[in-house]
C-alpha positions as CSV (number, residue, x, y, z in Angstrom):
1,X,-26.0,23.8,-61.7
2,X,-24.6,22.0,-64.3
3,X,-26.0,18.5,-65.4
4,X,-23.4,15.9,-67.1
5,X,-23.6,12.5,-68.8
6,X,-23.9,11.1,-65.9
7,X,-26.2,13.3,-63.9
8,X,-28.9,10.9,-62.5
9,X,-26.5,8.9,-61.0
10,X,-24.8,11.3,-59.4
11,X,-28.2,12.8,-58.2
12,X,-28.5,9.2,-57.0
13,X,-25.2,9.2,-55.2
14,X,-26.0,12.7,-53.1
15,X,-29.7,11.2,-51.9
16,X,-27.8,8.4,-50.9
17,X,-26.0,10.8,-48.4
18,X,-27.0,11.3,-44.9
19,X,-25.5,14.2,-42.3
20,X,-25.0,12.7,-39.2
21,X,-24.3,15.2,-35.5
22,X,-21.8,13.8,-32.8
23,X,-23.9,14.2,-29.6
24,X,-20.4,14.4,-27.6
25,X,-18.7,17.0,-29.5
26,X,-21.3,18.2,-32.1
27,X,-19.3,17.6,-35.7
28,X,-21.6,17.3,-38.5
29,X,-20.3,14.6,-41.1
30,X,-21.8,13.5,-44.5
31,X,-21.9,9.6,-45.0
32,X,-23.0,7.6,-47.9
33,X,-25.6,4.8,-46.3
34,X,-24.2,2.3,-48.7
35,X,-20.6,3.1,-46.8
36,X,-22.4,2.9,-43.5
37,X,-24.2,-0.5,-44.6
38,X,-20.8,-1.6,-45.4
39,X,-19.3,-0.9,-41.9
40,X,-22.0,-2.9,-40.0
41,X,-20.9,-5.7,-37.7
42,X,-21.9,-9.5,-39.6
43,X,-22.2,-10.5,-36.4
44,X,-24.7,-8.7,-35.3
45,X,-27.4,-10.0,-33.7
46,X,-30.9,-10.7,-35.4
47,X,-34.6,-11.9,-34.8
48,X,-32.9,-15.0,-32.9
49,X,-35.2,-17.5,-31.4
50,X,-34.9,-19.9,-28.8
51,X,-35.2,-23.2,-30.9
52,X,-31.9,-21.9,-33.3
53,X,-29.6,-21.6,-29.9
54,X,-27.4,-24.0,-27.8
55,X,-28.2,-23.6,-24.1
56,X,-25.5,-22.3,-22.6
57,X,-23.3,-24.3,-19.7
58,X,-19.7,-23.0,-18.7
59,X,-18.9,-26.6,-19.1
60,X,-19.5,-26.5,-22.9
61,X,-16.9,-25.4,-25.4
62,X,-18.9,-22.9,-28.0
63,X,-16.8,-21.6,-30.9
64,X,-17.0,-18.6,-33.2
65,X,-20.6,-17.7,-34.7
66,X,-22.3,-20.5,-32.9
67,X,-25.8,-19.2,-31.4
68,X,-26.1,-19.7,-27.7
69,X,-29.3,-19.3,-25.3
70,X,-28.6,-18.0,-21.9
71,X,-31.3,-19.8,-19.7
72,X,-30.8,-17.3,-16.5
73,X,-31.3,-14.3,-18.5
74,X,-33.8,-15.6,-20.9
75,X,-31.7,-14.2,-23.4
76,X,-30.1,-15.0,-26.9
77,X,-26.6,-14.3,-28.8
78,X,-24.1,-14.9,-31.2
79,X,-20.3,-15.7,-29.7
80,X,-18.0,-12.8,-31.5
81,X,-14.9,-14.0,-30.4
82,X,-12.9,-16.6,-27.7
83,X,-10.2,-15.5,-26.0
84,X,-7.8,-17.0,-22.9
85,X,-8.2,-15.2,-19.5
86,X,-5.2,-14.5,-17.2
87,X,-5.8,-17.4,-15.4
88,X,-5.1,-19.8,-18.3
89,X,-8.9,-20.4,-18.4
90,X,-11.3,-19.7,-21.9
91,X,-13.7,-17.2,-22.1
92,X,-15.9,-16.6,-25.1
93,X,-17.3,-13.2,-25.8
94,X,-21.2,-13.3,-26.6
95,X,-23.2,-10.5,-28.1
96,X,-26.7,-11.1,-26.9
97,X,-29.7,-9.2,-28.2
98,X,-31.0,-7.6,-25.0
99,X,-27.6,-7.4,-22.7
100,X,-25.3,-6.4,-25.4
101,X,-21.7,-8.1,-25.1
102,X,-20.7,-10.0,-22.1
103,X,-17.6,-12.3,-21.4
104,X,-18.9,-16.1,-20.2
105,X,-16.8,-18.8,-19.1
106,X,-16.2,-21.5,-22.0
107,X,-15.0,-24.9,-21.4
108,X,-15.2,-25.5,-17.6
109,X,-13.5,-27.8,-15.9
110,X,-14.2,-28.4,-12.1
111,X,-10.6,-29.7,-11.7
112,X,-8.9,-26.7,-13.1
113,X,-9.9,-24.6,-10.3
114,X,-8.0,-26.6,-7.6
C-alpha cells in the first residue's frame, strides 16, 4: 500500500470508520462516526433532573425545547414538536428519557370539550 502526502490523515479518516450489521435484513455498511455524530437528534434527551423541568398539567401551554416533568410517571423530557389534533385541540409531542416519545395534551381548556 501506497502512502501519500497526506497519509496520516487519511489513516485517521479509515479508524474513524465503523461497519455497522442490519439486524432485520443483515447489510453491512461502513459509516464514518463523525457522519453518525452528525445525524444525532439535538433534541435528545440527557442527564435531566427534576429541579430543570416544568411539571407537567394538560392545562399548561409548553412550547418547543422546553423541559417538562411528568409527575404520574416520575419521568422527565424535552417537547420535540406541537402539533393540532383532529379535534381542533393541541398536543405537544415529548421525548422523555425512560418512556421514549409520547403525545400529551397541551393547553387544556375544560370548556372546549363541551
Amino acid at each position: 500500500m501506497e502512502t501519500t502526502e497526506n497519509g496520516d490523515e487519511e489513516a485517521a479518516a479509515i479508524a474513524n470508520r465503523v461497519w455497522y450489521r442490519c439486524s432485520r435484513c443483515h447489510h453491512n455498511v461502513l459509516f464514518d462516526e463523525a457522519e453518525l455524530n452528525s445525524l444525532k437528534d439535538p433534541t435528545e434527551v440527557k442527564a435531566l433532573s427534576k429541579e430543570q423541568c416544568i411539571e407537567y398539567s394538560p392545562e399548561k401551554s409548553f412550547s418547543v425545547g422546553e423541559l417538562i416533568y411528568h409527575n404520574d410517571w416520575d419521568d422527565v423530557g424535552r417537547v420535540k414538536d406541537k402539533e393540532t389534533m383532529s379535534d381542533g385541540r393541541s398536543a405537544i409531542i415529548v421525548s422523555f428519557q425512560k418512556l421514549g416519545e409520547r403525545k400529551l395534551i397541551d393547553n387544556f381548556r375544560p370548556e372546549d370539550t363541551a
